[in-house]
C-alpha positions, 0 to 999 in steps of 0.5 A: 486532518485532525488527529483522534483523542487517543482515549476516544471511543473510535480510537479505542475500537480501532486499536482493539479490532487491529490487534484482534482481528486478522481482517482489520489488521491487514486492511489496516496494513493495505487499505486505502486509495494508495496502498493496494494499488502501489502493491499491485504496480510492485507484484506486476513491475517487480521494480518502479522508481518514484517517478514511474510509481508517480505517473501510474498513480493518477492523481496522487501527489508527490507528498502523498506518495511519500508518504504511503511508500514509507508506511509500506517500508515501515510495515516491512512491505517493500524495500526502497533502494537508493543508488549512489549516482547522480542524478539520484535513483530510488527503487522500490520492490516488494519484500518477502512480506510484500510478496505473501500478499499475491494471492489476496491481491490476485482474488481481490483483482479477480473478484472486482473485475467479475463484479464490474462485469456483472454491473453489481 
């Protein structure tokens, strides 16, 4: 994918809507196919390895999911946990952070199944 000029009008927008509006930040921060469904295994599982985070993510590659753990690790979202054995063990958890965005996450879970049901 080729990355936006960083002066360009789309680039621009999208710097001052992170930085003013709390929505876009946060969907910034959660949005996604990826991200608001690895938060959600995390709040439910409280613990996955990759492997299991890789089997619940239908269809999602294993660069794929590197990629958006450690975006979720960066914006402070979730621990990654590296046990000193072999065969390696990686862990993840949601942080304190992680774990503020339950209730949005439970209304979001909630509105999307009543609207499901309601064929809307």
């Amino acid at each position: 994918m080729a990355k936006r000029k960083e002066n360009s009008t789309n680039s621009v927008n999208e710097v001052y809507w992170k930085d003013n509006c709390g929505i876009a930040f946060t969907l910034s921060v959660i949005g996604g196919r990826w991200k608001i469904n690895i938060l959600s295994f995390l709040l439910h599982e409280k613990k996955l390895r990759f492997s299991e985070l890789r089997n619940k993510l239908v269809g999602i590659s294993e660069r794929m999911l590197i990629s958006k753990l450690k975006e979720l690790e960066q914006d402070g979202l979730i621990n990654k946990i590296i046990h000193a054995q072999v065969p390696p063990k990686v862990e993840y958890e949601l942080t304190e952070l992680g774990y503020s965005l339950e209730e949005l996450l439970n209304l979001m879970d909630k509105w999307g199944e009543v609207t499901l049901k309601n064929n809307i």
